[in-house]
Biopython code that builds the backbone (N, CA, C, O; Angstrom):
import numpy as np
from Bio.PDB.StructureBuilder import StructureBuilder

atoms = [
    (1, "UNK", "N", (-5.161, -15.366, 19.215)),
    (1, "UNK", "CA", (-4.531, -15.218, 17.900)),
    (1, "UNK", "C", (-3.895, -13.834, 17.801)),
    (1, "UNK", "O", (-4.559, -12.801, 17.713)),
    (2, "UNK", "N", (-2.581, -13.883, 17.819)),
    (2, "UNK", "CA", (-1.505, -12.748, 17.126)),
    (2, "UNK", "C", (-2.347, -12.111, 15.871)),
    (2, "UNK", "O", (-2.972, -12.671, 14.971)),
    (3, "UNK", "N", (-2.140, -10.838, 16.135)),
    (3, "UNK", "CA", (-2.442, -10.300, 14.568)),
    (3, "UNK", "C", (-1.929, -8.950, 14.894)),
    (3, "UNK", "O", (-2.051, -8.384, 15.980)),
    (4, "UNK", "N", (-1.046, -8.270, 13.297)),
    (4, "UNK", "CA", (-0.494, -6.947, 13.700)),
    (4, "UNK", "C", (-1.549, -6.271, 11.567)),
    (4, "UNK", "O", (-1.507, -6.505, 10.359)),
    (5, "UNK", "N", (-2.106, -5.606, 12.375)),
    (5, "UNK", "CA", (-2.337, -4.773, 10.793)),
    (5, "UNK", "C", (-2.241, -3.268, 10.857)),
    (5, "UNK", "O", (-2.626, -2.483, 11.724)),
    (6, "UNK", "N", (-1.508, -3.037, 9.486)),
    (6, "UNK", "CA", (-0.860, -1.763, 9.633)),
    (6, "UNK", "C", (-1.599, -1.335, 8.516)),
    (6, "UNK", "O", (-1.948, -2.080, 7.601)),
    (7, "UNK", "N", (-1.927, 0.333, 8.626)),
    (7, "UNK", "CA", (-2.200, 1.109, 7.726)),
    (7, "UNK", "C", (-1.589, 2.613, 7.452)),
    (7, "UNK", "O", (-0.456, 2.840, 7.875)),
    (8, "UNK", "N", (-2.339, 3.689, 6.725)),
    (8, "UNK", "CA", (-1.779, 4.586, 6.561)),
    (8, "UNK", "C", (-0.305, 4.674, 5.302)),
    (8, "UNK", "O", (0.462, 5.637, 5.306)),
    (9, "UNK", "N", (-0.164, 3.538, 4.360)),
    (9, "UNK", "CA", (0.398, 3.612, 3.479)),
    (9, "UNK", "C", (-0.001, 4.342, 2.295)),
    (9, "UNK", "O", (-0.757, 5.297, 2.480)),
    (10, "UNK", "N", (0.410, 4.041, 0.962)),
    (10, "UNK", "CA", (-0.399, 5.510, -0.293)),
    (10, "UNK", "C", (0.730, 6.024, -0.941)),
    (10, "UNK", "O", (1.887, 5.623, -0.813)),
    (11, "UNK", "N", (0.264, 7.065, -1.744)),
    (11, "UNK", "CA", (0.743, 7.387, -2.812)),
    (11, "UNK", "C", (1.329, 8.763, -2.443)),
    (11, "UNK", "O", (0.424, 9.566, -2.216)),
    (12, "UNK", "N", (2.915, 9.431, -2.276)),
    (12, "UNK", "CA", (3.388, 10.780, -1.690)),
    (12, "UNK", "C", (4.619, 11.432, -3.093)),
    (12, "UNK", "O", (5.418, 10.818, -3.799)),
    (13, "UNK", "N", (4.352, 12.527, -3.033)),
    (13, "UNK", "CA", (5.470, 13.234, -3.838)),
    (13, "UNK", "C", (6.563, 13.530, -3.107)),
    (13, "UNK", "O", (6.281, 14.014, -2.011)),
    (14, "UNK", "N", (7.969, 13.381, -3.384)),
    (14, "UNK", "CA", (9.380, 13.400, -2.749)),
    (14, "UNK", "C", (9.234, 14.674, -1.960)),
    (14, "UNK", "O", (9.024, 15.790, -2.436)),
    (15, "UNK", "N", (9.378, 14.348, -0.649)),
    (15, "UNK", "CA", (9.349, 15.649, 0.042)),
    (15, "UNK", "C", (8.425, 15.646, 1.047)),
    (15, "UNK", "O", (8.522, 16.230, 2.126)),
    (16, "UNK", "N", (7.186, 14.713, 0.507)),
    (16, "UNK", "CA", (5.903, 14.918, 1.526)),
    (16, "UNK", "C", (6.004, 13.664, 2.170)),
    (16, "UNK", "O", (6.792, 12.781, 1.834)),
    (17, "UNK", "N", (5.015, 13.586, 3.308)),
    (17, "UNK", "CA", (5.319, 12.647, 4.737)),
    (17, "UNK", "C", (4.391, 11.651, 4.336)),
    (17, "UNK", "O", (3.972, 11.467, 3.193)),
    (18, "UNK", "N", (4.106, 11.029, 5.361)),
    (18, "UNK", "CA", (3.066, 9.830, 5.711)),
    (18, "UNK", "C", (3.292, 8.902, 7.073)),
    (18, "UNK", "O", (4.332, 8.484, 7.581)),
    (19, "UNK", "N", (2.241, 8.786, 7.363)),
    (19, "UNK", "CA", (1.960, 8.081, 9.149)),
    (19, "UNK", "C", (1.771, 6.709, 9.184)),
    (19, "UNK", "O", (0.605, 6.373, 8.978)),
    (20, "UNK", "N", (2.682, 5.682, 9.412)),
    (20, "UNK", "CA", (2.075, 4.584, 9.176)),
    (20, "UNK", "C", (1.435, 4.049, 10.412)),
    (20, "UNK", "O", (1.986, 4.255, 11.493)),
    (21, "UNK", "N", (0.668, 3.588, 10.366)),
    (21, "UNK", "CA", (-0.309, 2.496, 12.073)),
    (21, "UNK", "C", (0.024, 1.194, 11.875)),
    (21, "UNK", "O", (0.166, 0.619, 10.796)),
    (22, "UNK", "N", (0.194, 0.560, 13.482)),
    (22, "UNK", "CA", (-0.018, -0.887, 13.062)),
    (22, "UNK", "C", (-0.043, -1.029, 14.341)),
    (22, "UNK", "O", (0.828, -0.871, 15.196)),
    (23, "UNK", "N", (-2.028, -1.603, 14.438)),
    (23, "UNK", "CA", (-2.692, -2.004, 15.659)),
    (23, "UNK", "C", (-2.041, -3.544, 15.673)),
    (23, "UNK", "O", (-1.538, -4.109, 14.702)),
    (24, "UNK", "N", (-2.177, -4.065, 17.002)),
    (24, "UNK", "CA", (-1.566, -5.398, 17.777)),
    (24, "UNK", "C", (-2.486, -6.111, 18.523)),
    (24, "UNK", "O", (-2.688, -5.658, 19.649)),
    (25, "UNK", "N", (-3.188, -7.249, 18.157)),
    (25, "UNK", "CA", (-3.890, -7.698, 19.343)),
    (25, "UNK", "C", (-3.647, -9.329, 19.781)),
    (25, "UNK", "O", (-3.400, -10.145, 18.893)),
    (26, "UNK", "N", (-3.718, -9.666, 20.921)),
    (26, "UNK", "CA", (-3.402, -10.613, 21.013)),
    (26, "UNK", "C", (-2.159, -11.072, 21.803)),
    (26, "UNK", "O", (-2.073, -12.210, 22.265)),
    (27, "UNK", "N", (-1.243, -10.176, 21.931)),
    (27, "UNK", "CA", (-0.361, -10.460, 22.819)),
    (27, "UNK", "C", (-0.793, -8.896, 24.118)),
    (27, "UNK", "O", (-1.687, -8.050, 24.095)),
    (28, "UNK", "N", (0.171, -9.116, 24.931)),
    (28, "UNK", "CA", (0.413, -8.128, 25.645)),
    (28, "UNK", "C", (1.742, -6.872, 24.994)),
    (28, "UNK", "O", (2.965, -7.008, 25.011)),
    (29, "UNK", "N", (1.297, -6.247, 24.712)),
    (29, "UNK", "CA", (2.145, -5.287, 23.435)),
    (29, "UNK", "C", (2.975, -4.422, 23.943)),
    (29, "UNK", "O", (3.715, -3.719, 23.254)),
    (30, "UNK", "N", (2.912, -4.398, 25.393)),
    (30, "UNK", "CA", (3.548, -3.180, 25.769)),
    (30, "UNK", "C", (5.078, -3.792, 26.348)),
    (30, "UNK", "O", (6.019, -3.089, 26.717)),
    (31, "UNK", "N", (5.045, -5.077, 26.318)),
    (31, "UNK", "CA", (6.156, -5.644, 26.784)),
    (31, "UNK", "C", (7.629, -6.156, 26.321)),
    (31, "UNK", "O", (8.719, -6.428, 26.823)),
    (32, "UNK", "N", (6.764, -6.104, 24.613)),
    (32, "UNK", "CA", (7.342, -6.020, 23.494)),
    (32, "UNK", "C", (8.294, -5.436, 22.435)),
    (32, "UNK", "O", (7.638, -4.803, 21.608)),
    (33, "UNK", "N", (9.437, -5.430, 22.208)),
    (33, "UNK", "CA", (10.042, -4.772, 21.362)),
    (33, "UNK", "C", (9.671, -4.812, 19.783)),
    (33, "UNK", "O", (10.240, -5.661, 19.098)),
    (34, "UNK", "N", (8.598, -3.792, 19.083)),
    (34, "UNK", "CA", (8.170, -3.245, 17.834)),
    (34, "UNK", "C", (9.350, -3.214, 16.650)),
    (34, "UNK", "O", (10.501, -3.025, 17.042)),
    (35, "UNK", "N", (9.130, -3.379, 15.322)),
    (35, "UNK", "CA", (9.536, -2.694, 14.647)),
    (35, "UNK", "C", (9.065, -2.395, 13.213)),
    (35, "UNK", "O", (7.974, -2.849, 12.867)),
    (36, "UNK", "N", (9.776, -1.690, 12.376)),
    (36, "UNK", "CA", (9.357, -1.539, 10.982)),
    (36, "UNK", "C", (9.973, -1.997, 10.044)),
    (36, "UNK", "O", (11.173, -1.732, 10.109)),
    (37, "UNK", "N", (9.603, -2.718, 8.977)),
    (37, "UNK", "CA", (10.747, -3.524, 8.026)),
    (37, "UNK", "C", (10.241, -2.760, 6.851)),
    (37, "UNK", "O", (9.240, -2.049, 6.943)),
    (38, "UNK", "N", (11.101, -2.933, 5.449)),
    (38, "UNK", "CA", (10.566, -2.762, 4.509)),
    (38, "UNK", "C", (10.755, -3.717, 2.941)),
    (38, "UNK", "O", (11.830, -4.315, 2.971)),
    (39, "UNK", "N", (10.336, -3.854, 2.243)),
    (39, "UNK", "CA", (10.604, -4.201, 1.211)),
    (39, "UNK", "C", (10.299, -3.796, -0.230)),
    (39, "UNK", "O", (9.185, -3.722, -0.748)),
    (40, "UNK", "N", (12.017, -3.436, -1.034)),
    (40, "UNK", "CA", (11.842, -2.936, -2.300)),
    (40, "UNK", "C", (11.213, -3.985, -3.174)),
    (40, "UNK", "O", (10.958, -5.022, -2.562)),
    (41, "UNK", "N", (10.863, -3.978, -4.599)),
    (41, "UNK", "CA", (11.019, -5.022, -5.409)),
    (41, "UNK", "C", (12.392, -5.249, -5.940)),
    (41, "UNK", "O", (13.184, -4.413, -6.377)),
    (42, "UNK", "N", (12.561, -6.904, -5.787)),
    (42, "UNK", "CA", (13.694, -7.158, -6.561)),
    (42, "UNK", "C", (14.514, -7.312, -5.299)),
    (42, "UNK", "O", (15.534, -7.989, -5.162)),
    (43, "UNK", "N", (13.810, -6.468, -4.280)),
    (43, "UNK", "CA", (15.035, -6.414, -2.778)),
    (43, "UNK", "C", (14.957, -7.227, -1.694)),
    (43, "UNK", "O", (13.912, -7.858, -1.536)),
    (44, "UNK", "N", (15.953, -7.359, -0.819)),
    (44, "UNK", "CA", (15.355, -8.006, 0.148)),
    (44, "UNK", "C", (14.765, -7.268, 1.334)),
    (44, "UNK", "O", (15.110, -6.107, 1.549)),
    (45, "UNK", "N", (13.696, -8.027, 2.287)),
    (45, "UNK", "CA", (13.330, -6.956, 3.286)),
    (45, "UNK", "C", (14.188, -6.585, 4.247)),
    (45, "UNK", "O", (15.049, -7.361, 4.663)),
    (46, "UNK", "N", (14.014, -5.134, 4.782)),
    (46, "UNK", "CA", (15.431, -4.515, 5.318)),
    (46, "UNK", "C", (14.936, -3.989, 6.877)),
    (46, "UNK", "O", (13.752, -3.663, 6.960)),
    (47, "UNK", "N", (15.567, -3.912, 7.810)),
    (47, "UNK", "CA", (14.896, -3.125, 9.446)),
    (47, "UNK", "C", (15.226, -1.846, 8.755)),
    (47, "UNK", "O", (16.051, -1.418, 7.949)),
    (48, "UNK", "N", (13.957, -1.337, 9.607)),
    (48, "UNK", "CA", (14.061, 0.339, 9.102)),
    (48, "UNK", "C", (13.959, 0.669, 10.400)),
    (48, "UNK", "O", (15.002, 1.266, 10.667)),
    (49, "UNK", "N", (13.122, 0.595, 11.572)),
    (49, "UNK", "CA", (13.314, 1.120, 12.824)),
    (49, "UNK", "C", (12.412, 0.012, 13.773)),
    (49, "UNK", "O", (11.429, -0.718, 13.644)),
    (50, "UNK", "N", (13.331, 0.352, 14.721)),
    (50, "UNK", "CA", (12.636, -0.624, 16.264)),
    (50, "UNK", "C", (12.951, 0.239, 17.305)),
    (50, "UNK", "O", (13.962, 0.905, 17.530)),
    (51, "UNK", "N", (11.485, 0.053, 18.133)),
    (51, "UNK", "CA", (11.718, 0.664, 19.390)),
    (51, "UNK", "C", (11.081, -0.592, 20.857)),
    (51, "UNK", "O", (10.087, -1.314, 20.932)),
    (52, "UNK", "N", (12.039, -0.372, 21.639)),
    (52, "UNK", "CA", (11.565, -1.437, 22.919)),
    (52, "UNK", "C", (10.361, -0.833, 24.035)),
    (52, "UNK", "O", (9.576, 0.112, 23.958)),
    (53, "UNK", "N", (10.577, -1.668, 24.894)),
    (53, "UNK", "CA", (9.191, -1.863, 25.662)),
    (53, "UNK", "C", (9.669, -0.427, 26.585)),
    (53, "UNK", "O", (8.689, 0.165, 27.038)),
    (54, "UNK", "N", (10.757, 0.086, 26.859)),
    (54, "UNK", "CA", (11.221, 0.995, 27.147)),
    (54, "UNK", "C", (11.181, 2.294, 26.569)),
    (54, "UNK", "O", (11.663, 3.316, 27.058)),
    (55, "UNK", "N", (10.613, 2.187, 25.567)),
    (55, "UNK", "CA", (10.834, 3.545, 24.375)),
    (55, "UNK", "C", (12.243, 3.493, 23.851)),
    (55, "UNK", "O", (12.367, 4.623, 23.378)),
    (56, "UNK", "N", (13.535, 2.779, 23.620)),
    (56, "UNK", "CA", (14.708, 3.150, 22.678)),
    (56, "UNK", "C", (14.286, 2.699, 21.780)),
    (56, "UNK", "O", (13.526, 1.766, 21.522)),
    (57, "UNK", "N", (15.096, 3.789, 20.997)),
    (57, "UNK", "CA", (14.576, 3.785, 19.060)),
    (57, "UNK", "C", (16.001, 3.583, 18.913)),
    (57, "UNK", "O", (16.944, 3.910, 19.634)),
    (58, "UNK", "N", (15.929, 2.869, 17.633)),
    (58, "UNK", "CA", (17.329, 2.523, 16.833)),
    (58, "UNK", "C", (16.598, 2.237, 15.179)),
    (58, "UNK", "O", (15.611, 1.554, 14.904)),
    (59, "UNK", "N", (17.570, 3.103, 14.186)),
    (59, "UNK", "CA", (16.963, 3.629, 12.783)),
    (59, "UNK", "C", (18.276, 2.930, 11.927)),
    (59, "UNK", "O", (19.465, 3.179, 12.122)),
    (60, "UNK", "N", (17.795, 2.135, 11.085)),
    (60, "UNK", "CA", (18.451, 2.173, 9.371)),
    (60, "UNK", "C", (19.209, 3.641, 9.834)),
    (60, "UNK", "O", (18.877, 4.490, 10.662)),
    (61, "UNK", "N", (20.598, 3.516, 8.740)),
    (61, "UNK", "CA", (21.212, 5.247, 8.106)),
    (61, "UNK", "C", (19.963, 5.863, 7.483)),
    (61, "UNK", "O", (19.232, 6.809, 7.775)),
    (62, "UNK", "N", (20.010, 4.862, 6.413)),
    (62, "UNK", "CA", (18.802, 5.945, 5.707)),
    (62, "UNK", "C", (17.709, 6.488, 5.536)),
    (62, "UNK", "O", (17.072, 6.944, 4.586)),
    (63, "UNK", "N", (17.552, 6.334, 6.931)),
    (63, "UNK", "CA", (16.109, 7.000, 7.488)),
    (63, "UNK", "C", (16.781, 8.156, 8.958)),
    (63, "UNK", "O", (16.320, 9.274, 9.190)),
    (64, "UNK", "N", (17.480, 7.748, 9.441)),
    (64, "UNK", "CA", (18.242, 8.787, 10.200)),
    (64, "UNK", "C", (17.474, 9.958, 10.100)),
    (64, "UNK", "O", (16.996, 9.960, 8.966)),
    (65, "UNK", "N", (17.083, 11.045, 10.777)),
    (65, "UNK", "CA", (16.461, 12.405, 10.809)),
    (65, "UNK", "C", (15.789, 12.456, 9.428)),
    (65, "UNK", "O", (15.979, 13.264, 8.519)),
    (66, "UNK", "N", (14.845, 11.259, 9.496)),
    (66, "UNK", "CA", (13.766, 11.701, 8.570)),
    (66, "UNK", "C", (12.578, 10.745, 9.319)),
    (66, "UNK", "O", (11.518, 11.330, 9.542)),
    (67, "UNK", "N", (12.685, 9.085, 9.792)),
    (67, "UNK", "CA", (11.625, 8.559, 9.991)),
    (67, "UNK", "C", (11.752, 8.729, 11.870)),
    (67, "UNK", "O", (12.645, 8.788, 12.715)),
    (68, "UNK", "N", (10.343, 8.752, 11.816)),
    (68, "UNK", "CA", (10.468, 8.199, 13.464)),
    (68, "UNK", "C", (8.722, 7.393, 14.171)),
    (68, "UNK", "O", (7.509, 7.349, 13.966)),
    (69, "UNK", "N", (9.796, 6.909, 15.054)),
    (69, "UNK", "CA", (9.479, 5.147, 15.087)),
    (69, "UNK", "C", (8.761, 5.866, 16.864)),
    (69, "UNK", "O", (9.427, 6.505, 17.679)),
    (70, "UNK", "N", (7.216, 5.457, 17.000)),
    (70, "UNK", "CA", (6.942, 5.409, 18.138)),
    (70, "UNK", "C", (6.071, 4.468, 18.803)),
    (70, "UNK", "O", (5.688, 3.496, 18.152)),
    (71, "UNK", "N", (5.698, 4.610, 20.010)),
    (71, "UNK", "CA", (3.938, 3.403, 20.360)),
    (71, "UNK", "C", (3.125, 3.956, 21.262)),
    (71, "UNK", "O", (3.655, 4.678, 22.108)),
    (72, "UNK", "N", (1.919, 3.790, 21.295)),
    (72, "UNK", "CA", (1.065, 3.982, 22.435)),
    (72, "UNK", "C", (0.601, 2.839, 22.946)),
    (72, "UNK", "O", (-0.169, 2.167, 22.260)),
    (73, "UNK", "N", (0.975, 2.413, 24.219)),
    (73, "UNK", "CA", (0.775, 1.450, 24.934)),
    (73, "UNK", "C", (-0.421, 1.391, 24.936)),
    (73, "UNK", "O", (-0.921, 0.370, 24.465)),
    (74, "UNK", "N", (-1.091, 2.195, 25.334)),
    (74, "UNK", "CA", (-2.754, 2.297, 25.510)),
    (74, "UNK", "C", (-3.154, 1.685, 24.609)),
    (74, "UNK", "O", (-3.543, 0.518, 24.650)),
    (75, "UNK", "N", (-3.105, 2.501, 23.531)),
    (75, "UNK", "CA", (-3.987, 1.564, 22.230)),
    (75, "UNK", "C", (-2.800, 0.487, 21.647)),
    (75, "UNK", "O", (-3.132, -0.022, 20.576)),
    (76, "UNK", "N", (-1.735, 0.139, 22.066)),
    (76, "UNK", "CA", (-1.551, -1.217, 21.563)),
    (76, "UNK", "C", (-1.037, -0.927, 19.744)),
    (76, "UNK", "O", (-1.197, -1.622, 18.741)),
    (77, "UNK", "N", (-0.508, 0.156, 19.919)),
    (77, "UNK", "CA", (-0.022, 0.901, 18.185)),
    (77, "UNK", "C", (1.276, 1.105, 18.445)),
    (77, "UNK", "O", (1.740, 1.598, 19.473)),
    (78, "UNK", "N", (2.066, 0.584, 17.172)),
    (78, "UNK", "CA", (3.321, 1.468, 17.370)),
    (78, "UNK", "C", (3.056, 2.019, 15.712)),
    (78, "UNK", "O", (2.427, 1.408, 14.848)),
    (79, "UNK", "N", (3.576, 3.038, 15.608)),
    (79, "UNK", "CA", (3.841, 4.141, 14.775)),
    (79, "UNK", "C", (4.997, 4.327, 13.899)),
    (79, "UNK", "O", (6.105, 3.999, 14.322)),
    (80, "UNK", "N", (4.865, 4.815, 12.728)),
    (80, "UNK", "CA", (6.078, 5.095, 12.101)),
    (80, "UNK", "C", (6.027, 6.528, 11.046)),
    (80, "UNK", "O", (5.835, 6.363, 9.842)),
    (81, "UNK", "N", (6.210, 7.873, 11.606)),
    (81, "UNK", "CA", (6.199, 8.794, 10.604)),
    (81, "UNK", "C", (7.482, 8.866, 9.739)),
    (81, "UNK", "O", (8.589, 8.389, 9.992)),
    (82, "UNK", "N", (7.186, 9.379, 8.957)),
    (82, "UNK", "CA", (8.089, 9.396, 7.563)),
    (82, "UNK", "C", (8.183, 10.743, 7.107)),
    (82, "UNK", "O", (7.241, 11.182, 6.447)),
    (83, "UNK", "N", (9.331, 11.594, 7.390)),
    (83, "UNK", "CA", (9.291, 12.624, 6.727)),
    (83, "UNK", "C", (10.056, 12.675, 5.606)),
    (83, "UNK", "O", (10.699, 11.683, 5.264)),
    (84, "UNK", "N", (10.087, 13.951, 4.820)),
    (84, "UNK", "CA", (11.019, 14.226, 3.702)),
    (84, "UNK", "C", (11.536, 12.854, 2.700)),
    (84, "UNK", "O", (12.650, 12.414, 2.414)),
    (85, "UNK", "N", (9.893, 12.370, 2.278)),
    (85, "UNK", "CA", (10.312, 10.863, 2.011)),
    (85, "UNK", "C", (10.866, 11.140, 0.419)),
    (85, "UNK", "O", (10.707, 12.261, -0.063)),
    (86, "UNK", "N", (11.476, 10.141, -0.311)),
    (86, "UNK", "CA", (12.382, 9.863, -1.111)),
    (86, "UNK", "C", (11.902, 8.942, -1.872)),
    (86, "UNK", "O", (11.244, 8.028, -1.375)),
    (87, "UNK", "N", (12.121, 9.006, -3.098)),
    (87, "UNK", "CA", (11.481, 7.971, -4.198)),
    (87, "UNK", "C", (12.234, 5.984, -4.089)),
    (87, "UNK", "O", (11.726, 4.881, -4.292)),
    (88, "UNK", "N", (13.758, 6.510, -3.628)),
    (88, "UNK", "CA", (14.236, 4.761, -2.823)),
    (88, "UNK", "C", (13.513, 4.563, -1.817)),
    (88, "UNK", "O", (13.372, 3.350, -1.657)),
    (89, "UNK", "N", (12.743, 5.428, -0.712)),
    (89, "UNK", "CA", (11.859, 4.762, 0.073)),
    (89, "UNK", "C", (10.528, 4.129, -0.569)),
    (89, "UNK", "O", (9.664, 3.922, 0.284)),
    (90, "UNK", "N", (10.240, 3.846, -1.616)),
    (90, "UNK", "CA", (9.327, 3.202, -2.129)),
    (90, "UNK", "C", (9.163, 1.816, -1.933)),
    (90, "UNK", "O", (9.876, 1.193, -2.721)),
    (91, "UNK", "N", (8.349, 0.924, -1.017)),
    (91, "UNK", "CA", (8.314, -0.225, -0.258)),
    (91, "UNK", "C", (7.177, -0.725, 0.218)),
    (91, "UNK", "O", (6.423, 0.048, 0.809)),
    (92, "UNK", "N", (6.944, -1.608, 0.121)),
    (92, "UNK", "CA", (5.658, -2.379, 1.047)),
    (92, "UNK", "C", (6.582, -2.704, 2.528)),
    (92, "UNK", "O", (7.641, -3.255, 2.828)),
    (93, "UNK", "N", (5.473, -2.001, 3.202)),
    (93, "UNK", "CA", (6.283, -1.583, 5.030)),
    (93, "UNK", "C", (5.791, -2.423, 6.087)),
    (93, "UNK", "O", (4.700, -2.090, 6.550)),
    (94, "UNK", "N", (6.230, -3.218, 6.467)),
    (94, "UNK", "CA", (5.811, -4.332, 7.272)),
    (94, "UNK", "C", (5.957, -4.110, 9.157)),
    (94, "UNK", "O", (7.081, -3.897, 9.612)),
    (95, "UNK", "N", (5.021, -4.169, 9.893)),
    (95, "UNK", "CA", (5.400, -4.316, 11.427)),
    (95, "UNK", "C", (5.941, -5.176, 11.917)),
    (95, "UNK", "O", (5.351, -6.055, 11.289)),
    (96, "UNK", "N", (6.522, -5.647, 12.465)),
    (96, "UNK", "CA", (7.174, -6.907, 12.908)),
    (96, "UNK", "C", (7.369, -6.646, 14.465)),
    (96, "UNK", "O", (8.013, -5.642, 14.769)),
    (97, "UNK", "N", (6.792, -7.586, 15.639)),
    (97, "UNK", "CA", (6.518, -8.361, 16.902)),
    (97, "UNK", "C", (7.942, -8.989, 16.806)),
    (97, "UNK", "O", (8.322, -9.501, 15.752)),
    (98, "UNK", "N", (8.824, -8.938, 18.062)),
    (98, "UNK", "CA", (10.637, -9.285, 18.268)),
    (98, "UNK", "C", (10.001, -10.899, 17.928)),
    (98, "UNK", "O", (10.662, -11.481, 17.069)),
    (99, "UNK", "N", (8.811, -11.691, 18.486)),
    (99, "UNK", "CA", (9.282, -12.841, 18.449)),
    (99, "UNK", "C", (8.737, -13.444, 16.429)),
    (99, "UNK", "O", (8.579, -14.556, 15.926)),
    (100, "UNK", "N", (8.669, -12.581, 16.093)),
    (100, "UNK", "CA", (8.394, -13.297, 14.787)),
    (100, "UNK", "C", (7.308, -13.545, 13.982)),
    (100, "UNK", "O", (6.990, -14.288, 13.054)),
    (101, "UNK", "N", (6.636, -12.254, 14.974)),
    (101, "UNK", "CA", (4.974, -12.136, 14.194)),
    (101, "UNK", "C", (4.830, -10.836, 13.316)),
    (101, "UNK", "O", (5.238, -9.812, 13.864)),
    (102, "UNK", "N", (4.246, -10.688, 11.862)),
    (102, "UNK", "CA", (4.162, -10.083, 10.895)),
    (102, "UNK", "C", (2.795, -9.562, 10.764)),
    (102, "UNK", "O", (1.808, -10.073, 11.292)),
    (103, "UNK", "N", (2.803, -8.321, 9.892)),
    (103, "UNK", "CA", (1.480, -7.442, 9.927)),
    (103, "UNK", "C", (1.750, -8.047, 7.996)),
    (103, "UNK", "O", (2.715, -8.636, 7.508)),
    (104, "UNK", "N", (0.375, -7.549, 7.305)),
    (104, "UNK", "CA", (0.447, -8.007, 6.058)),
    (104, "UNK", "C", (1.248, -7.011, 5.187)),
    (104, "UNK", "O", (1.284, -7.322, 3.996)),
    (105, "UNK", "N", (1.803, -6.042, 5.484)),
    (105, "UNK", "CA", (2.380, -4.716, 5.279)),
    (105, "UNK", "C", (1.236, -4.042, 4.563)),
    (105, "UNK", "O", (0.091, -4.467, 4.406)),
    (106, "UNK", "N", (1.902, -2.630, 4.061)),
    (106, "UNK", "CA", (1.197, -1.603, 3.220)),
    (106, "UNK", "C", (2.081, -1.223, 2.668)),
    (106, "UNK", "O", (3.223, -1.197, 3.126)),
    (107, "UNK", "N", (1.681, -0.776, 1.357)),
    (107, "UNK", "CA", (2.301, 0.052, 0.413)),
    (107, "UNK", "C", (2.827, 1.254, 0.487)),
    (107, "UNK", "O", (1.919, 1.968, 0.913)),
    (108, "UNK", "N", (3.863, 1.955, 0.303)),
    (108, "UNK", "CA", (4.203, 3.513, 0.413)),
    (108, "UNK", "C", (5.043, 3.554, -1.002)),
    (108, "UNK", "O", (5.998, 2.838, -1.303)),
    (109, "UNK", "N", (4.470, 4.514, -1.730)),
    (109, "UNK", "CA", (4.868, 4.441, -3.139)),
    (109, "UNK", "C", (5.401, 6.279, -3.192)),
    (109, "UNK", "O", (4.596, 7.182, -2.966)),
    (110, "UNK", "N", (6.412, 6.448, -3.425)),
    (110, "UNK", "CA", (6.414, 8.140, -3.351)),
    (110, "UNK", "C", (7.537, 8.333, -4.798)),
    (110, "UNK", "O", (8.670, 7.955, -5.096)),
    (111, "UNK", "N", (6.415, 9.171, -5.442)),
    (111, "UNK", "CA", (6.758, 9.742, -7.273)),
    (111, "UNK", "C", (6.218, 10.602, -7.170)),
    (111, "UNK", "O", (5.255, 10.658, -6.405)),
    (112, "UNK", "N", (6.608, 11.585, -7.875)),
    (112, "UNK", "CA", (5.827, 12.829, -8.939)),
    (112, "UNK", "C", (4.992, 12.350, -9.856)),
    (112, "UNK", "O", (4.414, 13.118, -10.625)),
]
sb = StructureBuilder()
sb.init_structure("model")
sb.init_model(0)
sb.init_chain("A")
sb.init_seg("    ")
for serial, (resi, resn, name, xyz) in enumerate(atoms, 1):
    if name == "N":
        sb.init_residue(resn, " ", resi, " ")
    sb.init_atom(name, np.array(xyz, "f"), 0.0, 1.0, " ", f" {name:<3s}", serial, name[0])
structure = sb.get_structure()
């Protein structure tokens, strides 16, 4: 059984970061092209970053030199830091497996 669960979502003031996780078990993960989706309310869910079994990263504009998208093969994690985050980045952040497998997302809520 596929399963991707991600954590490290929460509550940030404009400006400050956050690390998201999202362990993988069940497939062979390292073979895999990762990514990060998100969804506003009201919005639809959007790619925010993917990286392949190779390490290339490819980012949304609007995360451009702010998020970055990584994995550790070892532990079967790919990663997503978030810097200099922004109150439109406010989203439940989903992992997504290339062939179509989903983590339950987490929340990232960032206000004053």
């Amino acid at each position: 059984q596929v399963q991707l669960v991600e954590s490290g979502g929460g509550l940030v003031q404009p400006g400050g970061s956050l690390r998201l996780s999202c362990a993988v078990s069940g497939l062979v993960f390292r073979v895999y092209t990762m990514g990060w989706y998100r969804q506003a309310p009201g919005k639809q869910r959007e790619l925010v970053a993917t990286i392949t079994s190779g390490g290339a990263t490819d980012y949304a504009d609007s995360v451009k030199g702010r998020f970055t998208i990584s994995r550790d093969n070892a532990k079967d994690t790919v990663y997503l830091q978030m810097n200099s985050l922004k109150p439109e980045d406010t989203a439940v952040y989903f992992c997504h497996q290339e062939f179509g497998y989903w983590g339950q997302g987490t929340q990232v809520t960032v206000s004053s």
